[in-house]
C-alpha positions as CSV (number, residue, x, y, z in Angstrom):
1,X,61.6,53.5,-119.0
2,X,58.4,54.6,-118.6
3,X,55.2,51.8,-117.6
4,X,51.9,52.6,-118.1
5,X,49.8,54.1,-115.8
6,X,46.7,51.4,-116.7
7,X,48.6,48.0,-116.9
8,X,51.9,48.8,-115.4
9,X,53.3,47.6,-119.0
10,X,57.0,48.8,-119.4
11,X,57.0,50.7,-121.8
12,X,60.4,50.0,-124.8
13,X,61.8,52.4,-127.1
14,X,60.5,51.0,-129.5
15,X,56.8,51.9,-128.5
16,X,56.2,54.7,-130.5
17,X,52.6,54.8,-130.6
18,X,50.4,56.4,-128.3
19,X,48.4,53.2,-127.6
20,X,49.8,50.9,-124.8
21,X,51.1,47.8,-126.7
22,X,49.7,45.4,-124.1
23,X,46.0,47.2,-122.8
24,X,45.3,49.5,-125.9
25,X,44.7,52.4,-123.7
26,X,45.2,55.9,-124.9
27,X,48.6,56.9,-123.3
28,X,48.5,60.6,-123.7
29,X,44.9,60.9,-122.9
30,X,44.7,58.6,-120.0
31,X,43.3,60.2,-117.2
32,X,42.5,63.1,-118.5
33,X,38.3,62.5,-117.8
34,X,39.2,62.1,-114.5
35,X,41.0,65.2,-114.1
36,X,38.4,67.0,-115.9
37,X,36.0,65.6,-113.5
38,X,38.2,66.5,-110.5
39,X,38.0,69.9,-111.5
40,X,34.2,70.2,-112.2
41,X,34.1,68.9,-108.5
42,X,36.4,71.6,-106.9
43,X,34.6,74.3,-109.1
44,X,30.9,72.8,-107.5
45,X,32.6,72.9,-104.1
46,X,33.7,76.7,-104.3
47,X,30.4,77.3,-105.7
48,X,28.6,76.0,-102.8
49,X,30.8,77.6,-100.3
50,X,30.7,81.2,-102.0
51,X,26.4,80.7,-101.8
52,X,26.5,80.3,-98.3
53,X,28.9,83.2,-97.9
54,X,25.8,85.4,-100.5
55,X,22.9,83.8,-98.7
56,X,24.4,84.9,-95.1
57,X,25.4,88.5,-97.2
58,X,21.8,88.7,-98.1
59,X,20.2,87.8,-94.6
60,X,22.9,90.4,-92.6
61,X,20.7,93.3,-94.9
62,X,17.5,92.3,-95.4
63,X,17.1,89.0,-94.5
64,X,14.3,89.2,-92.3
65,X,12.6,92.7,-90.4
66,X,15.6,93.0,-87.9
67,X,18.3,92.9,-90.4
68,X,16.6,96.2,-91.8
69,X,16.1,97.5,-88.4
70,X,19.9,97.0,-87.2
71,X,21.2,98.3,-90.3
72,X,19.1,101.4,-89.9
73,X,19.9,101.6,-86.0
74,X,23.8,101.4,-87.4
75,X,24.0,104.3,-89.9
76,X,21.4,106.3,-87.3
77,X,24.4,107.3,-84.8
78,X,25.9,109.2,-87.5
79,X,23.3,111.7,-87.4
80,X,23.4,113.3,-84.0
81,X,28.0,113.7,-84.5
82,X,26.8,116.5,-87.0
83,X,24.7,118.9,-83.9
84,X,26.2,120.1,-81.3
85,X,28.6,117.5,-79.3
86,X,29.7,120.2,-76.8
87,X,29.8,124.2,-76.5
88,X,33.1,125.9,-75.3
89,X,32.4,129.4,-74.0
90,X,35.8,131.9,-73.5
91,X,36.5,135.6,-72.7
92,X,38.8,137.6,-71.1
93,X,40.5,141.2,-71.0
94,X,40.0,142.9,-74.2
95,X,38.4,139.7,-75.7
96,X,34.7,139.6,-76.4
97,X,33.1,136.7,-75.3
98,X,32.9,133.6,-78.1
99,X,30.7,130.7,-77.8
100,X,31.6,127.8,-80.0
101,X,29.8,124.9,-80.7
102,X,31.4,121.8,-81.6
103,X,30.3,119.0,-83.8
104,X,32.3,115.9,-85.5
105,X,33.4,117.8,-88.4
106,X,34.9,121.2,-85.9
107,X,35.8,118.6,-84.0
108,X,38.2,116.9,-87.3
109,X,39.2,120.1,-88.3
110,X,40.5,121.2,-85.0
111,X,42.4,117.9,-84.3
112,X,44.3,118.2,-87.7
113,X,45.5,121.8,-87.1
114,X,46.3,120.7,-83.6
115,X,49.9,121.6,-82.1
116,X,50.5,118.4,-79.9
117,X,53.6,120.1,-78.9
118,X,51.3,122.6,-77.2
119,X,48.7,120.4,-75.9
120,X,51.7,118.2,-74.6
121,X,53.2,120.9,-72.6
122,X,49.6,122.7,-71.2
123,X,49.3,118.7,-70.0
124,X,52.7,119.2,-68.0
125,X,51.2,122.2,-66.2
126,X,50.6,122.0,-63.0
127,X,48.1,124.0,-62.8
128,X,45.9,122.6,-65.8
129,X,48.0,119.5,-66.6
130,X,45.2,117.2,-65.6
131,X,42.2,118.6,-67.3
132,X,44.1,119.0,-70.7
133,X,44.9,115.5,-70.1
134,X,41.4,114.6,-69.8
135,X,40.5,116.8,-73.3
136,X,43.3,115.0,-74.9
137,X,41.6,111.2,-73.9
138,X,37.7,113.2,-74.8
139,X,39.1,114.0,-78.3
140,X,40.6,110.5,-78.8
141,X,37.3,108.3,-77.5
142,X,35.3,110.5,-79.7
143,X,36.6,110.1,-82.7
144,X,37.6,106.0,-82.0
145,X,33.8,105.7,-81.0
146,X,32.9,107.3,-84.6
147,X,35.3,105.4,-86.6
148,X,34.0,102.2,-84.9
149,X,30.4,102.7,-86.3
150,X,32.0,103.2,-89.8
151,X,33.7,99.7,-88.5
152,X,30.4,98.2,-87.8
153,X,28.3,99.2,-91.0
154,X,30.8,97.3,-92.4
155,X,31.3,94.0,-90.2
156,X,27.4,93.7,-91.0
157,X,28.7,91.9,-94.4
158,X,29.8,88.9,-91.7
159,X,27.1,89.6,-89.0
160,X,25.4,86.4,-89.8
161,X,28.4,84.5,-89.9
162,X,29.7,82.0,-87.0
163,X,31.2,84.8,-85.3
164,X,29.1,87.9,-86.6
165,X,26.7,88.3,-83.0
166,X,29.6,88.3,-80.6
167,X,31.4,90.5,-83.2
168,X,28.5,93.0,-83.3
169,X,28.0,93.2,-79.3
170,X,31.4,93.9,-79.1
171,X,31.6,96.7,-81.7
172,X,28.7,97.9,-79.7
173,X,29.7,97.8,-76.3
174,X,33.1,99.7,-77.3
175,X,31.5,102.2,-79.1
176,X,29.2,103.2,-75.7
177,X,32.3,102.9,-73.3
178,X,34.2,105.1,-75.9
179,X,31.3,107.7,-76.0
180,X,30.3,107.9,-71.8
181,X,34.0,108.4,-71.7
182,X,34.3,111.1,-73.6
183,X,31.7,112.8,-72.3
184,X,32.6,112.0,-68.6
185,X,36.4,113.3,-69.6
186,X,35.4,116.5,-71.4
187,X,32.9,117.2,-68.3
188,X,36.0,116.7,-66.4
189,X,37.8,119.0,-68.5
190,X,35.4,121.6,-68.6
191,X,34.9,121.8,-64.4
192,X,39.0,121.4,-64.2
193,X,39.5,124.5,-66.3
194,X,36.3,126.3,-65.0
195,X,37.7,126.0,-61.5
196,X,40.8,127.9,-62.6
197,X,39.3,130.6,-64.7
198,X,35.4,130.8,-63.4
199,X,35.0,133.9,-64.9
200,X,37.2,133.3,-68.6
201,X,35.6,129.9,-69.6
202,X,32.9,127.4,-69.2
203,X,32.0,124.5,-71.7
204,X,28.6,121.7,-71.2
205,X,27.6,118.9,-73.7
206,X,25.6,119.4,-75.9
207,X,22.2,117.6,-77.1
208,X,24.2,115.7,-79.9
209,X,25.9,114.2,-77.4
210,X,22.9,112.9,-75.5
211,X,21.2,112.0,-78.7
212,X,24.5,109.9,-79.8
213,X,25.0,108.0,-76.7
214,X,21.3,107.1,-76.9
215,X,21.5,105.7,-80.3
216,X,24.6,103.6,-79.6
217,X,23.0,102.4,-76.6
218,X,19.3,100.8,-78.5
219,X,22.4,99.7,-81.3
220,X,24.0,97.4,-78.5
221,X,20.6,96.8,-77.2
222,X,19.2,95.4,-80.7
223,X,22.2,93.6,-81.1
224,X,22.0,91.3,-78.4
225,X,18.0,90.8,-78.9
226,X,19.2,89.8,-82.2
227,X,21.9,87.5,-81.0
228,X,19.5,85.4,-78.8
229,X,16.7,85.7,-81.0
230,X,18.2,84.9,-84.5
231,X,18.0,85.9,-88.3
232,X,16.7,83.3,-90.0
233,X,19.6,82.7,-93.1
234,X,17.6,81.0,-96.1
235,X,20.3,78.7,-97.9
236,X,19.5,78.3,-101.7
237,X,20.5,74.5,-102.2
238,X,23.9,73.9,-103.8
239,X,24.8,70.5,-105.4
240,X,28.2,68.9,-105.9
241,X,28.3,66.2,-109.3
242,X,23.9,66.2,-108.5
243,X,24.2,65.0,-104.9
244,X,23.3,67.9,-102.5
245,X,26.1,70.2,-101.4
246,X,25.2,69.2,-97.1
247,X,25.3,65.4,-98.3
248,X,28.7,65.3,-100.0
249,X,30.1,67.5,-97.6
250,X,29.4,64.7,-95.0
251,X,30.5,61.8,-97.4
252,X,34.0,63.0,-97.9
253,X,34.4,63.9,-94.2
254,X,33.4,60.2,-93.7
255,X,36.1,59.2,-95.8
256,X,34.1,57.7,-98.6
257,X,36.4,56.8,-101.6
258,X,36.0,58.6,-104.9
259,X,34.8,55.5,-106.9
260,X,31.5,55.6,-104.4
261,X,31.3,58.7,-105.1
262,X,31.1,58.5,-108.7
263,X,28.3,56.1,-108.7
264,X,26.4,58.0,-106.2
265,X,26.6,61.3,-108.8
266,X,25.7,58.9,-112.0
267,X,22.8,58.0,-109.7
268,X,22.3,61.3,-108.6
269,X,22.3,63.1,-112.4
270,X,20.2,60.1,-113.5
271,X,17.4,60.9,-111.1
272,X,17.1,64.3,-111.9
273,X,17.2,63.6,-115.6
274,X,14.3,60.9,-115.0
275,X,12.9,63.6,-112.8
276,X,13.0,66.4,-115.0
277,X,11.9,64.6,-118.1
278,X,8.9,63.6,-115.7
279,X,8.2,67.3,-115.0
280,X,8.6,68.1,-118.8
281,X,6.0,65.6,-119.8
282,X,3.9,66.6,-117.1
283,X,3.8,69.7,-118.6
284,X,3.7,68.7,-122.1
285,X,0.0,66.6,-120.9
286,X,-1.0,69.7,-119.3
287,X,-0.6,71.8,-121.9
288,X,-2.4,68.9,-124.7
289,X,-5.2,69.0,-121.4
290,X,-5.9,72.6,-121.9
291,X,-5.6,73.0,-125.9
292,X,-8.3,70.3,-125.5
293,X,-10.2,71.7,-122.8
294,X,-10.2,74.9,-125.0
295,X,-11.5,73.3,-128.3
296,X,-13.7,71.4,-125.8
297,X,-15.4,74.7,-124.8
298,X,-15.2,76.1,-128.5
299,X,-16.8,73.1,-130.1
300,X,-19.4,73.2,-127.3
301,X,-20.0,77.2,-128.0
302,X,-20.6,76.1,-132.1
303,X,-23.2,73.7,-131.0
304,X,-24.9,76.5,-128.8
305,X,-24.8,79.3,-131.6
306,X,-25.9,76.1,-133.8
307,X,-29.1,75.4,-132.5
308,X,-29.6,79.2,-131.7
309,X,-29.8,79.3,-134.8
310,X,-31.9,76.6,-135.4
311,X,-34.2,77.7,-132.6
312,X,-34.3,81.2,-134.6
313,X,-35.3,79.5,-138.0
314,X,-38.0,77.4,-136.6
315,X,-39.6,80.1,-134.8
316,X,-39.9,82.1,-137.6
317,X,-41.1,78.9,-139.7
318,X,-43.9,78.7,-137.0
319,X,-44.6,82.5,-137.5
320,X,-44.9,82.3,-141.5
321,X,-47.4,79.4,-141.0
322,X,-49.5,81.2,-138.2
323,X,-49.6,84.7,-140.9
């Protein structure tokens, strides 16, 4: 059979009540308090742990100056993918000369109505295997290095987080070696194919490829002046049954049992109650200070308009008796 959970009573068949027979404690609602309190605790915790995830949220956008200036510096790249990233000039018998100038969204459009079987085999010539194979590596750093900064925009939810500097520099640093190679590689391309047809073809960046590698470049460069420098994180303080989230924290890691605990809440909810009622009568006083301070100064205005008047009547007394 069954004992109960207060006593350790063993419990008979013939204890039908919900009472224990020997301790008189409530056997269905035993414990149930403490559960309840259990609960409220683990709700306060995830509470305080989801703050500091906001407050660090909050700081990574416009926590401080720098937080706006890196999330400017982080869309900014964007800007310069939509000018002209590279110009391919071709002609040859019976074909007029055509300049094209290439930008991120020519550059999309051509890599989705790409025939990789084609590109694959002019990359088997021998003639022009190796500078196709350098336009195939230009097209894939260029587009990685733009998809990173849509990456980046949106690690800057974490960047103040334990890991969110080394994260950032990283992000960073990839998205400059991704863009100089590109660059260097479609250069490479360019001179390879030049050298075989001087007279057919000739390509050069463009300024929105200067202007990109720039931009990533002061992005890496503000990120590590951020990382030694710092964003300060303002923490809005969290408490845990009315002790403060940082001090239970280090209490339970100590090991400090739950009944300590409980009296270190009571105490805790006590003294804001005493503190709060103290605040609430200070203010009731201050307010019964100015409603007297006010009929203070409106008694004291009667009196003057009084003997105003006063002054008024006597005066003209004085003038009636000197007629």
């Amino acid at each position: 059979m069954a004992t109960c959970p207060n006593c350790g009573y063993k419990l008979k068949l013939t204890d039908w009540k919900p009472d224990c027979p020997q301790c008189k404690v409530n056997l269905v609602y035993y414990g149930m308090e403490e559960g309840l309190l259990n609960d409220a605790d683990k709700a306060e915790v995830e509470h305080a742990h989801m703050q500091k995830k906001i407050d660090r949220l909050k700081a990574s956008f416009v926590g401080s100056p720098l937080s706006i200036v890196r999330l400017v510096f982080t869309i900014l790249p964007l800007a310069p993918l939509f000018l002209t990233l590279c110009s391919l000039s071709y002609n040859g018998p019976f074909i007029e000369q055509k300049t094209t100038n290439v930008n991120i969204l020519t550059l999309y459009n051509y890599v989705s109505s790409l025939n990789f079987d084609s590109l694959f085999a002019m990359m088997k010539s021998a003639l022009l295997g190796r500078g196709f194979t350098f336009f195939l590596v230009s097209m894939i750093t260029a587009l990685l290095s733009a998809v990173l900064i849509i990456v980046s925009l949106i690690s800057l939810v974490a960047a103040c987080g334990p890991k969110g500097n080394i994260r950032s520099i990283t992000l960073s640093s990839l998205m400059v070696i991704l863009a100089v190679v590109s660059a260097v590689t479609f250069t490479v391309f360019s001179n390879s194919v030049h050298s075989v047809f001087p007279e057919f073809y000739s390509g050069s960046l463009g300024i929105g490829a200067f202007i990109y590698i720039f931009f990533l470049a002061l992005l890496l460069a503000l990120n590590i002046f951020i990382a030694k420098k710092g964003i300060p994180v303002k923490y809005k303080q969290t408490y845990i049954g009315g002790i403060p989230s940082e001090e239970y924290f280090e209490l339970v890691e100590k090991g400090t049992d739950k009944a300590t605990l409980r009296e270190m809440m009571a105490d805790a909810l006590f003294a804001k109650e005493m503190q709060e009622y103290g605040e609430a009568e200070a203010e009731k006083a201050a307010e019964i200070i100015e409603e007297e301070k006010e009929a203070a100064q409106e008694a004291a205005k009667e009196i003057e308009e009084a003997a105003e008047d006063a002054a008024e009547e006597i005066e003209e007394e004085i003038k009636e008796e000197l007629e």
